[in-house]
MILUMFI-856863 format. One line per 4 residues: number of its first residue (from 1); their letters; for each residue x, y, z of C-alpha. Coordinates in steps of 0.5 Angstrom, whole numbers. Each point is the difference from the previous one (the first is absolute). Layout:
<atoms>
NUM	a	X,Y,Z | ...;
</atoms>
This chain:
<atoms>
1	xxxx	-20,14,-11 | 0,8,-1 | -2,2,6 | 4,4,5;
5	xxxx	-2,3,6 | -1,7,4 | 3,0,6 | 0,5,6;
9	xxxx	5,2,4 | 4,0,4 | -2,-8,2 | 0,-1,6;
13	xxxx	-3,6,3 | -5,1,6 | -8,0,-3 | -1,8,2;
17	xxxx	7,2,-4 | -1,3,-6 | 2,-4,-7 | 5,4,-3;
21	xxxx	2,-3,-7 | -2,-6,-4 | 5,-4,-4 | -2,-6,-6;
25	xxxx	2,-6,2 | 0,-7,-4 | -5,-6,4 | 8,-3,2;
29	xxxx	2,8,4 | 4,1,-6 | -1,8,-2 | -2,2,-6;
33	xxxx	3,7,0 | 5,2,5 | -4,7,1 | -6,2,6;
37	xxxx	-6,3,-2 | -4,5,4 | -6,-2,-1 | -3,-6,-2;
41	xxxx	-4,2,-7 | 8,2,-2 | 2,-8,1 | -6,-2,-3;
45	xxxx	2,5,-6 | 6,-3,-1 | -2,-7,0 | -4,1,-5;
49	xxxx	4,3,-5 | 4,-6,2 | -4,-4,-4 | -2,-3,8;
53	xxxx	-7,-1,3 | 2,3,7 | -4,-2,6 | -2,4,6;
57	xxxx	0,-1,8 | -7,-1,3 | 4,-2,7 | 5,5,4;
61	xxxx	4,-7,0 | 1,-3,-6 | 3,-7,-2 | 1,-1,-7;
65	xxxx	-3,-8,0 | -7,3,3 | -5,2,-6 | -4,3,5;
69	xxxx	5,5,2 | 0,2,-7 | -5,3,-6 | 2,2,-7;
73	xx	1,8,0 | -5,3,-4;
</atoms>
């Protein structure tokens, strides 16, 4: 598959910190690229001109295997 996923980061964090990057990671954790974007729409750009469909978070928390955790970036 071609699809990669828009993370927020830090992961582990507490539900009122803030998120302060967003990487692109393969379904397995794997990264695509080893940079951190600044805003999630950046990722999402540098996905695209990767040739991969990226998926956005819904949830604070993710979990990559949740469907209902992601929807497609528009």
């Amino acid at each position: 598959m071609n699809h990669v996923y828009v993370e927020p980061q830090p992961s582990a964090r507490l539900e009122s910190a803030p998120i302060t990057f967003y990487v692109l990671q393969h379904i397995n954790g794997q990264f695509v690229t080893n940079l951190r974007y600044r805003t999630e729409k950046e990722a999402v750009d540098v996905a695209r001109k990767l040739g991969f469909t990226p998926w956005v978070a819904r949830v604070r928390i993710t979990n990559r295997r949740n469907p209902e955790h992601w929807r497609f970036a528009e």
